[in-house]
C-alpha positions in Angstrom: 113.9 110.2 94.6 117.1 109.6 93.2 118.8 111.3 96.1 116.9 109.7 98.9 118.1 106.6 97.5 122.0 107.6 97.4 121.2 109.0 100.9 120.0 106.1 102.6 119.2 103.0 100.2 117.9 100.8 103.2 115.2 103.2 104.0 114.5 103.9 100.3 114.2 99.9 99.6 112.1 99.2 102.5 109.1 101.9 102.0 109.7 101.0 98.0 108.8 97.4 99.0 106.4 98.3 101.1 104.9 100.3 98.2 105.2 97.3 96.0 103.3 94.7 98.5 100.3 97.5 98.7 100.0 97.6 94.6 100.2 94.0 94.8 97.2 94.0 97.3 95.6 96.3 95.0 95.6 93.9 91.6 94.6 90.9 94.2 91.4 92.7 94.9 90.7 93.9 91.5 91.0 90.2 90.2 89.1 88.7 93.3 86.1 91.1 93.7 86.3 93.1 89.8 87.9 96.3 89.4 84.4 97.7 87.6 81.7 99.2 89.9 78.7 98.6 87.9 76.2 101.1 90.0 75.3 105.0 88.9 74.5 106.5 91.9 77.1 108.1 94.4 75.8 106.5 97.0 75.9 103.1 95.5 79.2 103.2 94.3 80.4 104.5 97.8 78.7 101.7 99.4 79.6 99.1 96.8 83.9 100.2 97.3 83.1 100.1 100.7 82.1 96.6 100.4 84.8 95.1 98.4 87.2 96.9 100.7 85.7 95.0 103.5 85.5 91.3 101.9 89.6 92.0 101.0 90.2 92.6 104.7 88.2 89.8 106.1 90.1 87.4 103.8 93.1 88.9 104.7 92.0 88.4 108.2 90.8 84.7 107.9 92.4 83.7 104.5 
């Protein structure tokens, strides 16, 4: 990591940044839809990620 950054910093900062906006995305959903699934079965909890993941892009989409 280190030497990538001596290498070529520009490159480094930009996918670091672009790192940083996708956590940040992250901790928006978590606080917008909950970060605790609540179901027990597999296929619940599939379906219910699935879900969330699809409200955060439609309010990314019409936000």
């Amino acid at each position: 990591m280190i030497r990538q950054f001596i290498e070529d910093p520009m490159n480094y900062l930009h996918e670091y940044f672009k790192r940083n906006a996708s956590e940040s995305g992250f901790s928006s959903d978590k606080r917008t839809t909950g970060c605790l699934i609540y179901q027990r079965r597999r296929d619940r909890k599939e379906t219910s990620g699935f879900c969330k993941g699809l409200i955060h892009n439609l309010m990314l989409l019409h936000g």
